[in-house]
C-alpha positions as CSV (number, residue, x, y, z in Angstrom):
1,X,-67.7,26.4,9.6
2,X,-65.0,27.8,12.1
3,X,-63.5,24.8,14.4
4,X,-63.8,25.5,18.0
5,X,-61.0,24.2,19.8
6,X,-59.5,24.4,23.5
7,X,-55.4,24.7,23.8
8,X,-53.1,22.8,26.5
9,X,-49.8,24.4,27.7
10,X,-47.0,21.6,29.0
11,X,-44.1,22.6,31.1
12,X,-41.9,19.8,31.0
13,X,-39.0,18.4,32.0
14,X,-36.7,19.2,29.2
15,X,-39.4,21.0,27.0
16,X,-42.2,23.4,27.1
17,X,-45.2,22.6,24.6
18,X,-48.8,23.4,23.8
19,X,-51.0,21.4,21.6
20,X,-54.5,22.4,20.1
21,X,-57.2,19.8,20.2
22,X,-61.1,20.0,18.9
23,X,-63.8,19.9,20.8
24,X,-64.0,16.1,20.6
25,X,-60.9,15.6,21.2
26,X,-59.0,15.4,18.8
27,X,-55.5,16.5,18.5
28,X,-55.5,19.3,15.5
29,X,-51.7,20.7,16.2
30,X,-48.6,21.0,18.7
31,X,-45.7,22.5,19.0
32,X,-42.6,22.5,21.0
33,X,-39.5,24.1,22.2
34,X,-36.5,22.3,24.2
35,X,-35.0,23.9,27.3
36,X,-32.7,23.4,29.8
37,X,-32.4,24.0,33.7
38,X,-30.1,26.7,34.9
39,X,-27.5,25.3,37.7
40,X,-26.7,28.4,39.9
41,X,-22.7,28.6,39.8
42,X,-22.7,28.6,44.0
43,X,-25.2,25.9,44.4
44,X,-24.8,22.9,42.1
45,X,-27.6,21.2,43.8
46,X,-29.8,23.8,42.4
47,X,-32.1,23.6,39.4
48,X,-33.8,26.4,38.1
49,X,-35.6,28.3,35.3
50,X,-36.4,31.9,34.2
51,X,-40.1,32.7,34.8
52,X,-39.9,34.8,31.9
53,X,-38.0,32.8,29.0
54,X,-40.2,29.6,30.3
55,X,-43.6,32.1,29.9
56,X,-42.2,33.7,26.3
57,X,-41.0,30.0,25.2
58,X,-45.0,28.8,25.7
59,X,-46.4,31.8,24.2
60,X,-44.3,31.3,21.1
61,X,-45.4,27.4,21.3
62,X,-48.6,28.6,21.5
63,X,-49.1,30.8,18.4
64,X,-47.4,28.7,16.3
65,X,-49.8,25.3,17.6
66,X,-52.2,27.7,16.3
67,X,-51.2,28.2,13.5
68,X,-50.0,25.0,12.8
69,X,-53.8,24.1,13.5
70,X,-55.0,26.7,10.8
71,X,-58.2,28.0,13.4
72,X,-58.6,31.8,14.1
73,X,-57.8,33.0,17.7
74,X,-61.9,33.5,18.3
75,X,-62.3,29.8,18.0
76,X,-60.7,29.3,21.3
77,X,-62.7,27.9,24.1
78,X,-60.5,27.4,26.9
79,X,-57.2,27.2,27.9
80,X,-55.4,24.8,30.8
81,X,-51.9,23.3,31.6
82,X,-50.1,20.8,32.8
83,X,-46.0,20.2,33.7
84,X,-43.4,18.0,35.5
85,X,-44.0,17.6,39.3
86,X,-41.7,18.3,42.5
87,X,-40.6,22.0,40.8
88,X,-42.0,24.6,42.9
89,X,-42.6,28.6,42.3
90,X,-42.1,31.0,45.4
91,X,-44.1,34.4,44.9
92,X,-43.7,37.3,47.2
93,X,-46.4,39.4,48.4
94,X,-46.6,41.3,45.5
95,X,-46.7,38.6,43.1
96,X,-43.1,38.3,41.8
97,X,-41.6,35.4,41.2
98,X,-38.6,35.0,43.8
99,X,-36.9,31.7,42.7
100,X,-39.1,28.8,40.3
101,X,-37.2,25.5,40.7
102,X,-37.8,22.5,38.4
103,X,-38.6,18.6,39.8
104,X,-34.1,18.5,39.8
105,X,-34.0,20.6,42.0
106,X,-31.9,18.7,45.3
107,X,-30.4,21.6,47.7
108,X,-32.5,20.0,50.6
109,X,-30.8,16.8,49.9
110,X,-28.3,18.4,52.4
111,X,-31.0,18.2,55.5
112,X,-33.3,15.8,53.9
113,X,-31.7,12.7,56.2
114,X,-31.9,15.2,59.8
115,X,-35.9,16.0,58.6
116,X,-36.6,12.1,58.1
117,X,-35.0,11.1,61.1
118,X,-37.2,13.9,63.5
119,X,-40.2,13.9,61.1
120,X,-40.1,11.6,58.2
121,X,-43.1,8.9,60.3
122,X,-45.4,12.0,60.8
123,X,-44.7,13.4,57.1
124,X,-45.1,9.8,55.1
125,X,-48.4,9.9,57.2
126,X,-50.0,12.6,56.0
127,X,-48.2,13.1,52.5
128,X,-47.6,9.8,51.0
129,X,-44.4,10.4,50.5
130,X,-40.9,10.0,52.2
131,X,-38.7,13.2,52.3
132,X,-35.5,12.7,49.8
133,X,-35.3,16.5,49.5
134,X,-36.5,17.3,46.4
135,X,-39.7,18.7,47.0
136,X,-41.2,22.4,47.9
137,X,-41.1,21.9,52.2
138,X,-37.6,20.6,51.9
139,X,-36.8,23.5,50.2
140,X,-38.4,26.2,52.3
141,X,-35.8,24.6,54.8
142,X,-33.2,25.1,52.7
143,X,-34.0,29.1,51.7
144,X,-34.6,29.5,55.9
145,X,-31.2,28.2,56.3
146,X,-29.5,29.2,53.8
147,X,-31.2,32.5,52.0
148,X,-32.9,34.2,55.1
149,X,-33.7,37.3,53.5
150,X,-35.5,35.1,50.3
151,X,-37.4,32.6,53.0
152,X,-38.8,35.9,54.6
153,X,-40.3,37.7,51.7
154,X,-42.1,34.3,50.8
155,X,-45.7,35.1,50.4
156,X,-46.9,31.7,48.2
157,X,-45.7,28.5,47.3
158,X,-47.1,26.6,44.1
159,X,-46.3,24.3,41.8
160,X,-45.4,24.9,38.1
161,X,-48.2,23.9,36.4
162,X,-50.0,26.4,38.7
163,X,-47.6,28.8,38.5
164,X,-49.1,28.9,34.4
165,X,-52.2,29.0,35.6
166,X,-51.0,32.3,37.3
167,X,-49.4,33.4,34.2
168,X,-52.6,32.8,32.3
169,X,-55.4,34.0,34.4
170,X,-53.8,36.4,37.9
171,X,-55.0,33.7,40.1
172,X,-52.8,32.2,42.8
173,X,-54.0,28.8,43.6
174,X,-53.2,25.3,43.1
175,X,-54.6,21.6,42.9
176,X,-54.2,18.2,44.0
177,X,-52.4,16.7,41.9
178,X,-49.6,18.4,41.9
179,X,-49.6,20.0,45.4
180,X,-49.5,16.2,46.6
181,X,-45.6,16.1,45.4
182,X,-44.9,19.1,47.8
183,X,-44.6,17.6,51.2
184,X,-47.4,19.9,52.5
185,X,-50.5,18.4,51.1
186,X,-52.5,16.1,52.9
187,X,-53.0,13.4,50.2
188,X,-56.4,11.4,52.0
189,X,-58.0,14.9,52.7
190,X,-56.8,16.2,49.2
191,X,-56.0,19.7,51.1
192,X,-53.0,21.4,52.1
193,X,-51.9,20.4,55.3
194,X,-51.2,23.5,58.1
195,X,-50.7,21.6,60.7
196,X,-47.3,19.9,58.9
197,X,-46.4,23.3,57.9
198,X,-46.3,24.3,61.5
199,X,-44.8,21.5,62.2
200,X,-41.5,22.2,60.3
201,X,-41.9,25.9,61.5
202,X,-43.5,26.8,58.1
203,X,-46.7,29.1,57.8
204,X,-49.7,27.9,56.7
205,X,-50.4,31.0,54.8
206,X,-48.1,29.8,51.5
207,X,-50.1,27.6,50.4
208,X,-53.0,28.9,48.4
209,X,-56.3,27.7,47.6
210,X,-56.9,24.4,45.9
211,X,-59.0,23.5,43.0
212,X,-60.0,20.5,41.6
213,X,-58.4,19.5,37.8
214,X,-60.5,21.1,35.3
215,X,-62.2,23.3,37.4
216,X,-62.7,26.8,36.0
217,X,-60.4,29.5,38.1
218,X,-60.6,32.5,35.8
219,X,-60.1,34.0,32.3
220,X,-57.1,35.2,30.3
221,X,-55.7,38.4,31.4
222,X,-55.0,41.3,28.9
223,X,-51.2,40.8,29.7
224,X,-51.9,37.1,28.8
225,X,-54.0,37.7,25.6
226,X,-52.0,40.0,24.2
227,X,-48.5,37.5,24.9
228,X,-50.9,34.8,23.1
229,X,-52.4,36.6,20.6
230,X,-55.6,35.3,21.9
231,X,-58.9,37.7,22.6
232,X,-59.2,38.4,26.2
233,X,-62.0,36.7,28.5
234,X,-60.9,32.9,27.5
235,X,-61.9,30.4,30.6
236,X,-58.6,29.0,32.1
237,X,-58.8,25.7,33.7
238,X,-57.4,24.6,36.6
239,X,-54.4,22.2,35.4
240,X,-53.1,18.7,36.8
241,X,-49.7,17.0,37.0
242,X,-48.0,15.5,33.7
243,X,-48.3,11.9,34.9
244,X,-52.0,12.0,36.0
245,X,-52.4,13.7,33.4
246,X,-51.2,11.0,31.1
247,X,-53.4,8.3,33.4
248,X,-56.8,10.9,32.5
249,X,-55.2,11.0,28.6
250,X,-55.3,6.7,28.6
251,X,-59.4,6.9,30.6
252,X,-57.8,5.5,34.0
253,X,-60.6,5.2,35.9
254,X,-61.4,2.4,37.8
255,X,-59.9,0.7,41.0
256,X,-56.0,-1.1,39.6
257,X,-56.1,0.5,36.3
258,X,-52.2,1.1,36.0
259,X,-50.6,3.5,33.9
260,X,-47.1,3.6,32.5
261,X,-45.8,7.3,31.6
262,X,-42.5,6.8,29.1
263,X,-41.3,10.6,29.2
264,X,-37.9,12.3,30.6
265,X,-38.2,9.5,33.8
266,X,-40.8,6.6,33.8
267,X,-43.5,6.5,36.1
268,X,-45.7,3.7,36.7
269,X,-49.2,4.8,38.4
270,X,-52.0,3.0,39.7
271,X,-55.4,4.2,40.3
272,X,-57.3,3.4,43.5
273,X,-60.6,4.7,45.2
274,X,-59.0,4.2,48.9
275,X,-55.4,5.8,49.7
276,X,-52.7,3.1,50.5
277,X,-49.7,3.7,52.0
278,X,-46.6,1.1,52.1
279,X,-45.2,0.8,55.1
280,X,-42.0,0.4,54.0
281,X,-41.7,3.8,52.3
282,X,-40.8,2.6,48.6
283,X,-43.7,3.8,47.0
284,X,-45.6,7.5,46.5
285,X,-49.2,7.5,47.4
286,X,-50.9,10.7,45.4
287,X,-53.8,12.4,44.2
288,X,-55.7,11.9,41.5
289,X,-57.6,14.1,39.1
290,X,-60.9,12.8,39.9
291,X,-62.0,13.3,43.4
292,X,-62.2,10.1,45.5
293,X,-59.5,8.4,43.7
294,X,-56.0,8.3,44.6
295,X,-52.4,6.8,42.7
296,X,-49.9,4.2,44.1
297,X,-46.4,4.9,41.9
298,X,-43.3,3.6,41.4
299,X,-40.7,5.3,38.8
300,X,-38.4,3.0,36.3
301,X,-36.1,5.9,36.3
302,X,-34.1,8.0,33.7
303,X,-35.8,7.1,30.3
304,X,-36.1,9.7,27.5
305,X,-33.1,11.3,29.5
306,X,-30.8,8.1,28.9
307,X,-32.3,7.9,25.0
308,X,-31.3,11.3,24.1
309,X,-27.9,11.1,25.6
310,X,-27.1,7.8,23.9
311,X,-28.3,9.2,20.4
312,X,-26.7,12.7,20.9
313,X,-23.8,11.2,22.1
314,X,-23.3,7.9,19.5
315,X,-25.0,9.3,16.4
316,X,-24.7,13.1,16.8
317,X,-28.5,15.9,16.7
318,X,-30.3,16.3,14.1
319,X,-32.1,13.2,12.5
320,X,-30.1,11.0,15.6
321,X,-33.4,8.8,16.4
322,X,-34.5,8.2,13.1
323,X,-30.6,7.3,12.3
324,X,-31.0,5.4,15.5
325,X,-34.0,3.4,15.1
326,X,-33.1,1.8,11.9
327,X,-29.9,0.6,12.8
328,X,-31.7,-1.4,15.5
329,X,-34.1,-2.3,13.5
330,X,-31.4,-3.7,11.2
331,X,-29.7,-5.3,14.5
332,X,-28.2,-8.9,14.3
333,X,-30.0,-10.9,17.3
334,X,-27.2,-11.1,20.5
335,X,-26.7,-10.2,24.4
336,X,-27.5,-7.3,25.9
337,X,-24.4,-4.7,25.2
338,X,-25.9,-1.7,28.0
339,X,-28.3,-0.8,30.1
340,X,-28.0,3.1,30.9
341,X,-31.3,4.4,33.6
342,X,-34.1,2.7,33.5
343,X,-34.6,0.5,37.3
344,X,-36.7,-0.1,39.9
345,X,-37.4,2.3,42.4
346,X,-37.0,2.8,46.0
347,X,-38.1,5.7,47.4
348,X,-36.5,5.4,50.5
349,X,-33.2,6.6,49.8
350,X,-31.6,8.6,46.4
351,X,-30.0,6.4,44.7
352,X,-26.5,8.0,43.2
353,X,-25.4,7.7,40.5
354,X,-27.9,5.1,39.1
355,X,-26.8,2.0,38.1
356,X,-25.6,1.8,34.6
357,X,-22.9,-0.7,32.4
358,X,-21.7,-0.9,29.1
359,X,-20.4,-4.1,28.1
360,X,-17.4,-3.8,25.7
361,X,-17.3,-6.8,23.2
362,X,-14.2,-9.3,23.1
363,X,-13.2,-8.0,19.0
364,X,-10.3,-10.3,18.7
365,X,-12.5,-13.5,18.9
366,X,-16.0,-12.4,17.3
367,X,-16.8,-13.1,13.6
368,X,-18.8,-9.9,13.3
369,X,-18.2,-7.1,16.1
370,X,-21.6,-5.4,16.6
371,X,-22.6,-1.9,15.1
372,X,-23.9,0.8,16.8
373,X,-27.0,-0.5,16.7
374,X,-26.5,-3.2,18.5
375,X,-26.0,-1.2,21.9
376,X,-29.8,0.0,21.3
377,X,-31.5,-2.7,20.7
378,X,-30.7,-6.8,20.6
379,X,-33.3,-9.7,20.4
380,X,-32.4,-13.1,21.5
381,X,-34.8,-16.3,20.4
382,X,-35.9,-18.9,23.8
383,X,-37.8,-21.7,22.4
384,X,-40.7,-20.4,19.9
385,X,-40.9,-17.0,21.3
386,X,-38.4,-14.1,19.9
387,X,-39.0,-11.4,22.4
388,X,-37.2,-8.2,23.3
389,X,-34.2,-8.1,26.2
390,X,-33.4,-5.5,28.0
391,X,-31.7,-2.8,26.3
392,X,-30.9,1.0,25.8
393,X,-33.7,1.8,24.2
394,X,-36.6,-0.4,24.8
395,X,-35.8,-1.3,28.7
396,X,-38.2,1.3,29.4
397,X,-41.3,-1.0,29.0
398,X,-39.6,-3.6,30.5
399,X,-38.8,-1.7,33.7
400,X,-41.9,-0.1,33.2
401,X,-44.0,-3.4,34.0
402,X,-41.3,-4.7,36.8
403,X,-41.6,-0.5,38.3
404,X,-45.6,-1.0,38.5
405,X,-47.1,-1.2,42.7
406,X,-47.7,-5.2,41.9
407,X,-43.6,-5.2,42.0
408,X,-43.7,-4.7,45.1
409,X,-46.3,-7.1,46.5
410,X,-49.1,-4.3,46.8
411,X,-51.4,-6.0,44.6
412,X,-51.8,-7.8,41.6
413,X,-51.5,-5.6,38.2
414,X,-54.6,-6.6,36.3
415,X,-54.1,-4.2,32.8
416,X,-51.9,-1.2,32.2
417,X,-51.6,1.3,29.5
418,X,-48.2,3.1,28.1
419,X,-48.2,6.8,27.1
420,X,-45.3,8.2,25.7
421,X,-44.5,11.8,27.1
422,X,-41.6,14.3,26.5
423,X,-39.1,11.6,24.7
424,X,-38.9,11.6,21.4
425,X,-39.0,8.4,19.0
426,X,-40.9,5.0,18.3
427,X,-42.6,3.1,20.5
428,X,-42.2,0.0,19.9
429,X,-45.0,-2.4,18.0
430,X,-45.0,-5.4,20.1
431,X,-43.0,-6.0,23.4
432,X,-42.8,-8.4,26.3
433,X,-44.6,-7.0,29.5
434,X,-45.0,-9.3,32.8
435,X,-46.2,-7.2,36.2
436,X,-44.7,-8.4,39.1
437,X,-47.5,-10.8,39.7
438,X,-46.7,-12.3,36.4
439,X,-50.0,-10.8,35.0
440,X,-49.4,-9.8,31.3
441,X,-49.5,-6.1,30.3
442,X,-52.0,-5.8,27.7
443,X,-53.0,-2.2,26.7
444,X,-51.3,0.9,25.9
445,X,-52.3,4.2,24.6
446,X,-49.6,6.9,22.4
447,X,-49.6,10.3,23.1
448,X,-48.2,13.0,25.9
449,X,-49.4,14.6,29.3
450,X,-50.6,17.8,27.1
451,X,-53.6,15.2,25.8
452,X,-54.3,14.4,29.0
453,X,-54.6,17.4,30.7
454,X,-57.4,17.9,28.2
455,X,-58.8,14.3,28.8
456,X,-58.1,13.5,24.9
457,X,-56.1,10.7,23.1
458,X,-53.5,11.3,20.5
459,X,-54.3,10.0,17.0
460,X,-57.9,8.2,18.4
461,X,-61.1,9.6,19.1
462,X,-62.2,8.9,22.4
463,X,-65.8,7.8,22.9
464,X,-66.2,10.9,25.5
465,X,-63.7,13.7,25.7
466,X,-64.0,14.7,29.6
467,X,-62.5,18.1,29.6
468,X,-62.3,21.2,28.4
469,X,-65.6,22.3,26.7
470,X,-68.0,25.2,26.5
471,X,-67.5,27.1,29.9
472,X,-64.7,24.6,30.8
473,X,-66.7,22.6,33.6
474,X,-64.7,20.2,36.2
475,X,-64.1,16.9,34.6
476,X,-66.8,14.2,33.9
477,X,-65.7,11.4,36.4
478,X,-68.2,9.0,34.5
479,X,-65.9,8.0,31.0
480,X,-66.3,4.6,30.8
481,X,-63.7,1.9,30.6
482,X,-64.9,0.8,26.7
483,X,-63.6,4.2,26.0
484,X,-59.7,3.6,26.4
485,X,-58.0,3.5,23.0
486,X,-55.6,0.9,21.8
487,X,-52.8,2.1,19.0
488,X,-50.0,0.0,20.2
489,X,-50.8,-3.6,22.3
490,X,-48.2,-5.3,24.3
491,X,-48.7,-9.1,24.3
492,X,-47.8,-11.7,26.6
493,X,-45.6,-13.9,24.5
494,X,-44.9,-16.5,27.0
495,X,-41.7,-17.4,28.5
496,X,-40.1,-16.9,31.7
């Protein structure tokens, strides 16, 4: 019997990917391809990528998750996406692709402090978010100023993930999730706002229509089906941000359910059913892939990114994390020799370069000098409890529960879950996760933002898969809270 499956495309941060799941969820196959940001030789604040490698380097992902999956192109259902926030596609009226930036992308760093100071109030207000100038409005300032003759021929503004869509299905339009890192949507109407794009002398008329997540907007093109290999007339879903994504992936649902996403950075997001807005401006307030609900974040910072230097860099490519993780494995117990990236957020202000040390050992009077390993990964003993310290390599967890809205005095962290993303190697089995209320961190869930966007776990079968099926519907709000999976518990061990 042929197995009818639905396929997610993932634009990430430092790789594209598509994976090929069942129809209950299941994960049958995914493949990826790294990639890298092009800096524009007269603007090194700039970060972009070529709409057409990006598309070719997910069509080729695609065919061979197929493949991989050993099901026919006919057994295809549907077909949706997900990628990094903050990057932002500009199409002119005839639909071509004028500059596609990724979520690094900082030219409006340059007037993000004279937009704060004159607007910042009124944009936190309606957006949820302070401007840092790294987002789609503080770049249309940027192209006014600084490319005229690009700013006028600017027909739409999306996001990247909807810029797939696009590829996939001809239609221009966007979605909450992702639209809510942009600076122009209103994040407790979960619309775009015109009346902030006016404000910034902006019109109205970039931003497109907006779907909900999951929502059918089309069907594959011909151009599309035949880049695919796929038969033409395949629904394509409306899409949703990596990290929500990731939240949907561990069955965030309900009021304080807290998520922690380990991928390139680390974000830490909180579900709630009634936007909240710090006053102080150190979190993000954003949308979430159900109607009605909303997410508080914070961000531990660099993560994958600082773990993929560190084994590039001290063990070399190839097989550098499995090399990697058994020499900490094999670790004597010490101090902490580095901390490089992970931190606690402050949206406020950028915060350059983030803080980072290395602490060189004293040779001449140490019996036995550490190893490599060492600067990965050290345990220390306190009274009956042998827990991890904070590291290179397993910080993120660490930062991850200290990152979360509770840090901050919000409110109390009840539960979270962990999903790894875009980096690559272990999780750990067990760790030591407080929330800044000193509630324990107790659940976690493995897999990556491309099993969320489907509403699937990685390795576990759900109880309810709440996506794609059949016609590709919107997504069932109603999975229940006895349907997140545990593959990997974090346990309060006591202690400080």
């Amino acid at each position: 019997m042929k197995t009818e499956c639905v396929v997610a495309l993932d634009a990430g941060s430092g790789s594209g990917r598509s994976a090929v799941f069942n129809l209950q969820g299941n994960l049958l196959a995914v493949a990826a391809e790294d990639w890298a940001p092009r800096v524009p030789e007269d603007e090194p604040l700039g970060s972009e990528f070529d709409p057409e490698q990006m598309w070719a380097a997910l069509c080729r992902t695609t065919r061979l998750a197929l493949e991989r999956a050993g099901v026919p192109a006919d057994a295809v259902r549907g077909i949706s996406t997900t990628s990094q926030r903050d990057g932002s596609v500009f199409l002119d009226a005839q639909g071509k692709e004028l500059l596609c930036t990724t979520n690094r992308d900082a030219r409006g760093v340059l007037h993000a402090e004279e937009v704060a100071k004159e607007f910042g109030e009124q944009i936190y207000r309606v957006t949820g978010r302070w401007p840092l100038g790294l987002n789609a409005l503080d770049r249309l300032g940027w192209l006014r100023l600084h490319r005229p003759e690009v700013y006028e021929r600017i027909a739409r503004v999306f996001m990247i993930s909807d810029w797939l869509v696009y590829r996939l299905s001809g239609r221009v339009c966007s979605e909450p999730t992702n639209a809510s890192s942009s600076l122009l949507f209103d994040v407790g109407q979960h619309c775009w706002s015109p009346e902030l794009a006016g404000l910034l002398g902006h019109s109205p008329q970039v931003c497109p229509r907006c779907y909900h997540s999951g929502e059918a907007v089309g069907t594959l093109t011909a151009q599309a089906s035949a880049a695919l290999c796929l038969p033409g007339g395949i629904p394509v879903a409306m899409g949703a941000a990596d990290s929500q994504a990731a939240c949907l992936g561990c069955s965030s649902f309900e009021d304080g359910a807290t998520t922690i996403i380990a991928g390139t950075t680390i974000p830490v997001q909180m579900v709630l059913t009634h936007p909240v807005f710090d006053e102080l401006h150190r979190l993000h307030l954003g949308a979430y892939v159900t109607p009605g609900r909303w997410v508080l974040e914070s961000n531990g910072g660099v993560a994958g990114t600082s773990y993929r230097w560190f084994c590039e860099t001290f063990v070399g490519t190839g097989a550098a994390y499995a090399v990697m993780e058994r020499e900490m494995q094999e670790a004597e117990p010490g101090e902490v020799m580095a901390v490089a990236g992970p931190q606690i957020a402050d949206f406020r202000a950028l915060a350059f370069p983030p803080k980072s040390a290395f602490v060189f050992p004293f040779l001449g009077g140490m019996e036995r000098p550490p190893k490599r390993g060492a600067f990965g990964r050290q345990r220390r003993t306190t009274g009956r409890n042998r827990r991890a310290t904070g590291h290179c390599a397993e910080p993120v967890w660490r930062i991850g529960a200290f990152s979360a809205p509770g840090a901050h005095g919000r409110r109390p962290v009840p539960a979270a879950s962990a999903r790894a993303g875009g980096a690559r190697g272990q999780l750990p089995g067990r760790g030591h996760l407080r929330g800044g209320g000193g509630q324990g961190l107790s659940r976690c869930a493995v897999g990556s933002h491309s099993h969320g966007a489907l509403g699937t776990n990685h390795r576990t079968r759900p109880r309810r898969c709440s996506a794609l099926q059949g016609s590709i519907s919107q997504v069932d709000h109603a999975v229940p809270a006895s349907a997140r999976t545990v593959v990997c518990a974090f346990q309060e061990t006591g202690g400080e």
